[in-house]
Biopython code that builds the backbone (N, CA, C, O; Angstrom):
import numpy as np
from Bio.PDB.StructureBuilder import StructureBuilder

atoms = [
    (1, "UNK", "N", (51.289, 177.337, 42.279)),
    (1, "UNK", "CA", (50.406, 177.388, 43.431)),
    (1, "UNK", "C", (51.119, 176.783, 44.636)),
    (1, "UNK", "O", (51.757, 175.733, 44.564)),
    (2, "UNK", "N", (50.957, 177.601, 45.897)),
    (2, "UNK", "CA", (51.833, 176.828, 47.138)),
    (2, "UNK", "C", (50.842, 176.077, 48.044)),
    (2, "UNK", "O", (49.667, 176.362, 48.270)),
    (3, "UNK", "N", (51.460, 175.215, 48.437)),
    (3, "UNK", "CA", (50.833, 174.490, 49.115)),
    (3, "UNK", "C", (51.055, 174.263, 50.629)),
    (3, "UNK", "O", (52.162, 173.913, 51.037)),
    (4, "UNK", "N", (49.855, 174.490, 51.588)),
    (4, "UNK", "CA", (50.064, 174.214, 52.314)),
    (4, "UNK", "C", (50.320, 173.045, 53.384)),
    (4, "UNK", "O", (49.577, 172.080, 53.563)),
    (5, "UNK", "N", (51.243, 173.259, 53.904)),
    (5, "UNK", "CA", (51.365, 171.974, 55.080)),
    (5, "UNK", "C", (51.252, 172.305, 56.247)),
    (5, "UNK", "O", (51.587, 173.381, 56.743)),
    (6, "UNK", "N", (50.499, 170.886, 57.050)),
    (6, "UNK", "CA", (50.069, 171.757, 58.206)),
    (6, "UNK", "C", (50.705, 170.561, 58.915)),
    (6, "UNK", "O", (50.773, 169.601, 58.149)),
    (7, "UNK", "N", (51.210, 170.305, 60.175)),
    (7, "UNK", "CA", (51.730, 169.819, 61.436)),
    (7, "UNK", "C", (50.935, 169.311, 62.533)),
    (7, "UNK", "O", (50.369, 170.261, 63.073)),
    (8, "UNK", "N", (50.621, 168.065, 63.160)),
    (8, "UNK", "CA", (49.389, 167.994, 64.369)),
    (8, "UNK", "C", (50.605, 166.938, 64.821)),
    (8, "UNK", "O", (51.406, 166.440, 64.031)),
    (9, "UNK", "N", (50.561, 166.654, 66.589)),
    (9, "UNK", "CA", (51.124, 165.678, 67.206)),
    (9, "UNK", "C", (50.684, 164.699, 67.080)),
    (9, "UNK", "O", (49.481, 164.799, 66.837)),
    (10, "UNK", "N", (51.040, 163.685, 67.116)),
    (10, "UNK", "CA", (50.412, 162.485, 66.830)),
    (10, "UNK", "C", (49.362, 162.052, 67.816)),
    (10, "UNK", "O", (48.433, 161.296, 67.529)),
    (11, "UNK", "N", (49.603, 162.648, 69.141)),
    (11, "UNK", "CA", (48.707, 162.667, 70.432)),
    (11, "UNK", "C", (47.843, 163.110, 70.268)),
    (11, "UNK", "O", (46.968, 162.820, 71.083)),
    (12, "UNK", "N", (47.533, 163.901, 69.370)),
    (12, "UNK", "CA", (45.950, 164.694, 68.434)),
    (12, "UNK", "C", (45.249, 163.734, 67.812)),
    (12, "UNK", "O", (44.024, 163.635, 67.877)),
    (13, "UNK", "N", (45.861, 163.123, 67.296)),
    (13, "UNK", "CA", (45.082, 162.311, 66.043)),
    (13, "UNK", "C", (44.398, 160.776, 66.824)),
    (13, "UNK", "O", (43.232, 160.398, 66.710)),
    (14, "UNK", "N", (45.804, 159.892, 67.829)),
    (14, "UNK", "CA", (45.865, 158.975, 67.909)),
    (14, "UNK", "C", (46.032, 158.809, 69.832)),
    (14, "UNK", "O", (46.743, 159.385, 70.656)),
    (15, "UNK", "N", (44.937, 157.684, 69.934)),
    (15, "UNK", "CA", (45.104, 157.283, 71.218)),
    (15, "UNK", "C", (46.288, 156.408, 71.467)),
    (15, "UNK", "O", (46.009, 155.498, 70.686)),
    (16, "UNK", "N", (47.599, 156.000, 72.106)),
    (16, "UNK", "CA", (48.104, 155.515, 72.568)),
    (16, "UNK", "C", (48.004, 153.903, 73.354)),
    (16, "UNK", "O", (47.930, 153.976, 74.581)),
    (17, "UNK", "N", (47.998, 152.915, 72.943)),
    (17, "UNK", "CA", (48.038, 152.028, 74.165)),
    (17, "UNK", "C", (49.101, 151.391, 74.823)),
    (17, "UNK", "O", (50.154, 151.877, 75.235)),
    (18, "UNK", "N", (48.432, 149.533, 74.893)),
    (18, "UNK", "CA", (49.633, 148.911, 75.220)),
    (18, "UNK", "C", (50.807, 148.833, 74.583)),
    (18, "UNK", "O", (50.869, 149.257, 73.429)),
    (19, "UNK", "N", (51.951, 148.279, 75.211)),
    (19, "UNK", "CA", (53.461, 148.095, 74.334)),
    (19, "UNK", "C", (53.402, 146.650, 73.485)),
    (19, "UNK", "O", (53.170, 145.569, 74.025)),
    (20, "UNK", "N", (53.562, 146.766, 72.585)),
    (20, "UNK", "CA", (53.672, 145.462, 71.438)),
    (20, "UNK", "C", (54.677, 144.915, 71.138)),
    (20, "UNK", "O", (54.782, 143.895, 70.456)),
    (21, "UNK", "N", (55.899, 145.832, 71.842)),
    (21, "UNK", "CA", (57.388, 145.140, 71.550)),
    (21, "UNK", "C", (58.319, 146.186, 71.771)),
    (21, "UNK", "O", (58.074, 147.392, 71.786)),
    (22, "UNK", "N", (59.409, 145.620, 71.940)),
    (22, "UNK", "CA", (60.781, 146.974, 71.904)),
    (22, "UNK", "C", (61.985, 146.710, 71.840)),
    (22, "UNK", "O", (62.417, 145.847, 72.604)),
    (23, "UNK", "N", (62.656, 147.208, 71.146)),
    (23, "UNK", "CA", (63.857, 147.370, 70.569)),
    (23, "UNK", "C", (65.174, 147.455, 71.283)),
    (23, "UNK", "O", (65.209, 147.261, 72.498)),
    (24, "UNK", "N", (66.275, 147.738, 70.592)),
    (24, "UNK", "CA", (67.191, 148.542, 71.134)),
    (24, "UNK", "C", (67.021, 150.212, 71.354)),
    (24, "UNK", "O", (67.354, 150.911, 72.311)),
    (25, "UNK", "N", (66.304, 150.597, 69.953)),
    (25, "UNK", "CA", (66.158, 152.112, 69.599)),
    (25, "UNK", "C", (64.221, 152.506, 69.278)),
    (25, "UNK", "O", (63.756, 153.604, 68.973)),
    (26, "UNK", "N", (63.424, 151.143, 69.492)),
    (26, "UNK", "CA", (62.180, 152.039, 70.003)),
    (26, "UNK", "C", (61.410, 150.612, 70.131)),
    (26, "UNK", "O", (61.872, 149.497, 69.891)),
    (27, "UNK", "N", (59.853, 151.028, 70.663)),
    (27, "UNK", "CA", (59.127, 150.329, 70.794)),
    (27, "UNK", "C", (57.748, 150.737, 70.145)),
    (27, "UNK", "O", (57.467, 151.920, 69.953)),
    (28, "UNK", "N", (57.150, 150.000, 69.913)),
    (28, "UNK", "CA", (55.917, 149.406, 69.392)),
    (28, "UNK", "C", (54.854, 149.210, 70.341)),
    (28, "UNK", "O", (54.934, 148.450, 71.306)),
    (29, "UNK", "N", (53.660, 150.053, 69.987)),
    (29, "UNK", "CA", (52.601, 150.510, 70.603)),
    (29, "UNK", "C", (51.263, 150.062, 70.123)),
    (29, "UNK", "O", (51.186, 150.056, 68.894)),
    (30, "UNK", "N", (50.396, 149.758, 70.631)),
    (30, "UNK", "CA", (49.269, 149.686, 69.775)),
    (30, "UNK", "C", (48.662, 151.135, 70.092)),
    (30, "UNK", "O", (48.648, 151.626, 71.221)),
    (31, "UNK", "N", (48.068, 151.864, 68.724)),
    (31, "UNK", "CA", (46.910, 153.221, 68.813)),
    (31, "UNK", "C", (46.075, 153.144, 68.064)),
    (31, "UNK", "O", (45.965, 152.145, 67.353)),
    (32, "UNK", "N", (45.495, 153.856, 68.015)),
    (32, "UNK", "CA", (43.750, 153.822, 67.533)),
    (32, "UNK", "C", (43.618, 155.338, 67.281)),
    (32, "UNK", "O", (43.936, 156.245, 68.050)),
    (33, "UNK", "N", (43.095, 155.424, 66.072)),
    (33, "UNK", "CA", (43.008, 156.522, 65.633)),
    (33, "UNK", "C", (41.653, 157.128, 65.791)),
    (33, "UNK", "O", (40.611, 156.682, 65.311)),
    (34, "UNK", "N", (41.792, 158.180, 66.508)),
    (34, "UNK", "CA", (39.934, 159.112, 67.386)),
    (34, "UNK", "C", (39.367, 159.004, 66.614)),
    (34, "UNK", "O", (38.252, 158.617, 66.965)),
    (35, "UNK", "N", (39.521, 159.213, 64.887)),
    (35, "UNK", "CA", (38.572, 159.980, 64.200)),
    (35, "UNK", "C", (37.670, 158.555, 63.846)),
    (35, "UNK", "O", (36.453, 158.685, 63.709)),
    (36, "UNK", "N", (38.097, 157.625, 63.747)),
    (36, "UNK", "CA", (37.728, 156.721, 62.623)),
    (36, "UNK", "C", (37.630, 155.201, 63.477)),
    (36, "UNK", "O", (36.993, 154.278, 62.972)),
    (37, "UNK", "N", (38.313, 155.041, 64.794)),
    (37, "UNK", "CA", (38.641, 153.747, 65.588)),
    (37, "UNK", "C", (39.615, 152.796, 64.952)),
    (37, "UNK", "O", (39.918, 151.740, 65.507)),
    (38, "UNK", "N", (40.135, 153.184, 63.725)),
    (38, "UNK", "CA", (40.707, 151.939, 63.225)),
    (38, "UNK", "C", (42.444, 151.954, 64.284)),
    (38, "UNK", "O", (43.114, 152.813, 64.856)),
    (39, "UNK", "N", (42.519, 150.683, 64.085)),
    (39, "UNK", "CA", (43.331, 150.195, 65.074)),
    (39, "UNK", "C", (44.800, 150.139, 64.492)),
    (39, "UNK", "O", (44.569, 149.821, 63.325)),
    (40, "UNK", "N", (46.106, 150.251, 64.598)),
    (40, "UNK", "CA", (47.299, 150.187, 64.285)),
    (40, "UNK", "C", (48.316, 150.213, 65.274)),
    (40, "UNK", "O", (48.038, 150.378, 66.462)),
    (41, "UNK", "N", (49.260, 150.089, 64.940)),
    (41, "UNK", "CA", (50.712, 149.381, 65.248)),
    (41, "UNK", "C", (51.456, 150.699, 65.348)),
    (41, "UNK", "O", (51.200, 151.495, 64.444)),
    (42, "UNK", "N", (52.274, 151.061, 66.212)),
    (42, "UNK", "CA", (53.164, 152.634, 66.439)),
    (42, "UNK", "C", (54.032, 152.175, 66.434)),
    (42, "UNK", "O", (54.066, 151.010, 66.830)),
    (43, "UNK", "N", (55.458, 152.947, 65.896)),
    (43, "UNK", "CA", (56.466, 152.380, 66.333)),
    (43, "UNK", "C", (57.773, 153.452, 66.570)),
    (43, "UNK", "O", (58.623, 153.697, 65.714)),
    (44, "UNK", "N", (57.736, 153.896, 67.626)),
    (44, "UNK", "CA", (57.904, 155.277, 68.289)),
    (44, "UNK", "C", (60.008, 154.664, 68.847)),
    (44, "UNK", "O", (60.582, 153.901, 69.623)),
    (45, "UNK", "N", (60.331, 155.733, 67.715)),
    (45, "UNK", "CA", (61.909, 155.625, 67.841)),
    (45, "UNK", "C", (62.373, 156.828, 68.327)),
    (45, "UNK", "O", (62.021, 158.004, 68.236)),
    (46, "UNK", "N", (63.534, 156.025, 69.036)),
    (46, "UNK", "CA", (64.080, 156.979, 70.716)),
    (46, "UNK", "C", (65.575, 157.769, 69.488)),
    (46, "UNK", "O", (66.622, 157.344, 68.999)),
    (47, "UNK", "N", (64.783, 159.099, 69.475)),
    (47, "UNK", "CA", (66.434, 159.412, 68.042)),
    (47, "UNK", "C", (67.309, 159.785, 69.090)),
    (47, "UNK", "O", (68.464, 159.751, 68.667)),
    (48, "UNK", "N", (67.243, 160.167, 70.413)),
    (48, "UNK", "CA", (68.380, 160.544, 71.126)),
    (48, "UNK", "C", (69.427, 159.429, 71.219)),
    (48, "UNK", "O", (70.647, 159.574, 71.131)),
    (49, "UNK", "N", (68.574, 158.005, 71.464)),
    (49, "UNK", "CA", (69.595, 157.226, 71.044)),
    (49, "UNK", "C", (70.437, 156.908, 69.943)),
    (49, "UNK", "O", (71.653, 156.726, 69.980)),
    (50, "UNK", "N", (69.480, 156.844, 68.705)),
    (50, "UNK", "CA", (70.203, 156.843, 67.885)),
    (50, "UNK", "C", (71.494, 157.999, 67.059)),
    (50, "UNK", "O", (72.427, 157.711, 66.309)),
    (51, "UNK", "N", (71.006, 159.411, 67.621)),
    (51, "UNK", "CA", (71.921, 160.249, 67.767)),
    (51, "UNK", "C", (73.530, 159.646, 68.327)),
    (51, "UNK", "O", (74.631, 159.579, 67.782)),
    (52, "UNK", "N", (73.182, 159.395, 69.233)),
    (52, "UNK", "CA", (74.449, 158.784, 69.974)),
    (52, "UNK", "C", (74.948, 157.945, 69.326)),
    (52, "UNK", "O", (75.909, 157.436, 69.903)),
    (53, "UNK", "N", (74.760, 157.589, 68.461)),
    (53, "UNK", "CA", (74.808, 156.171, 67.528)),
    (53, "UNK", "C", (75.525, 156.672, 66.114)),
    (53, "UNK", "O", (75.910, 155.932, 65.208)),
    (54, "UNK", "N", (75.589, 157.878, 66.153)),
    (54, "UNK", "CA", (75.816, 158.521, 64.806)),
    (54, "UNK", "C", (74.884, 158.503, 64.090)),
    (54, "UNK", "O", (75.332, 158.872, 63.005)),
    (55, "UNK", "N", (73.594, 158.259, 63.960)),
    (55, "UNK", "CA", (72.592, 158.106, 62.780)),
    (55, "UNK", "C", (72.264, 159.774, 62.379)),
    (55, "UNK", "O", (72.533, 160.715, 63.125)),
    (56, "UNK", "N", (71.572, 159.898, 60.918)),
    (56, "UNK", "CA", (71.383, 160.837, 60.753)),
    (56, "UNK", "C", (69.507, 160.739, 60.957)),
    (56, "UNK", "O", (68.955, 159.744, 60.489)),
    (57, "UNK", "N", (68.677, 161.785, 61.643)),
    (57, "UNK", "CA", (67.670, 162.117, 62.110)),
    (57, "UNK", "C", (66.791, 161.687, 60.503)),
    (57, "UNK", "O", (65.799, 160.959, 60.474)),
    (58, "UNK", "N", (67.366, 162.264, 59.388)),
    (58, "UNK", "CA", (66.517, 161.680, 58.205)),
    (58, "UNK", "C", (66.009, 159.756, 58.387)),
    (58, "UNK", "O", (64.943, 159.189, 58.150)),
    (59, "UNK", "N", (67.453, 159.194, 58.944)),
    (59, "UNK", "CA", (66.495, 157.345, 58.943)),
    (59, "UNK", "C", (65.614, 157.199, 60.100)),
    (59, "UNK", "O", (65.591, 156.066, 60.581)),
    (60, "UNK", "N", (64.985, 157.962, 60.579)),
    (60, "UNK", "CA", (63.921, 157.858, 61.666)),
    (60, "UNK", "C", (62.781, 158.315, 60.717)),
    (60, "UNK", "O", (61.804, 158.420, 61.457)),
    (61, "UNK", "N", (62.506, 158.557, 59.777)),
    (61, "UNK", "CA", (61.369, 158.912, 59.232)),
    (61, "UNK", "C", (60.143, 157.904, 59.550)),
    (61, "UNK", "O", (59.935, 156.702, 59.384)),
    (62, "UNK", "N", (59.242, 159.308, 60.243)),
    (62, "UNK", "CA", (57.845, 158.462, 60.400)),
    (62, "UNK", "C", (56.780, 158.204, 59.362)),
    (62, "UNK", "O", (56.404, 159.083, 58.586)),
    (63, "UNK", "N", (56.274, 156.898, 59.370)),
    (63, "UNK", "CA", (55.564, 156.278, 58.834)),
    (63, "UNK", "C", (54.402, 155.609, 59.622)),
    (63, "UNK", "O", (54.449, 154.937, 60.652)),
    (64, "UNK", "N", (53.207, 156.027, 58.750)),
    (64, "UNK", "CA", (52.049, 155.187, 59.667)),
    (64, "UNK", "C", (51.188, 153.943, 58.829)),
    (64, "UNK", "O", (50.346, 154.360, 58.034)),
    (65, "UNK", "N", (51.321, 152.641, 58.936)),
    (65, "UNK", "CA", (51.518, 151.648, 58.702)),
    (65, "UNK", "C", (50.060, 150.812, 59.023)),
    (65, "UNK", "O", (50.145, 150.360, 60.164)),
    (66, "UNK", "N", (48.773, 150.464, 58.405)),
    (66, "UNK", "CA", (47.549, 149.703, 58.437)),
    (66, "UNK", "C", (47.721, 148.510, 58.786)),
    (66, "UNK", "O", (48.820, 148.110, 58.402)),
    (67, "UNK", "N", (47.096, 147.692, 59.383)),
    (67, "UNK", "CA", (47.028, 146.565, 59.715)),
    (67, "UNK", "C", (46.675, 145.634, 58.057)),
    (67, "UNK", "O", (46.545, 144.410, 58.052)),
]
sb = StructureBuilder()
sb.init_structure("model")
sb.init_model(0)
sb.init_chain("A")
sb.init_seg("    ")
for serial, (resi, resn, name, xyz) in enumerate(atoms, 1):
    if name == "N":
        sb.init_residue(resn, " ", resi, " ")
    sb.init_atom(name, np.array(xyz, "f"), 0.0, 1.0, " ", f" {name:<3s}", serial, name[0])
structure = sb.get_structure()
């Protein structure tokens, strides 16, 4: 049986706020998720930089992380 996968921006799901911190290669956001209000921690990595860096696009894997 195949399964489907489906794709949404994260700008769909999740409101955006203030900055919580930042890096060399990203920063940390607080968002809030529309459906539900619960509150979390973003942590939105810049891969162009790390491109430049030699990294491979696989160690940017996103993860969404509960308080």
């Amino acid at each position: 049986m195949a399964t489907l996968v489906t794709s949404t921006r994260f700008t769909d799901e999740y409101q955006l706020y203030e900055e919580l911190g930042k890096g060399a290669f990203s920063v940390v956001r607080r968002c809030v998720k529309k459906s539900t209000g619960q509150e979390y921690a973003a942590k939105i990595i810049n891969t162009k930089k790390l491109s430049a860096r030699g990294w491979n696009d696989d160690h940017g894997s996103g993860r969404i992380c509960g308080a």
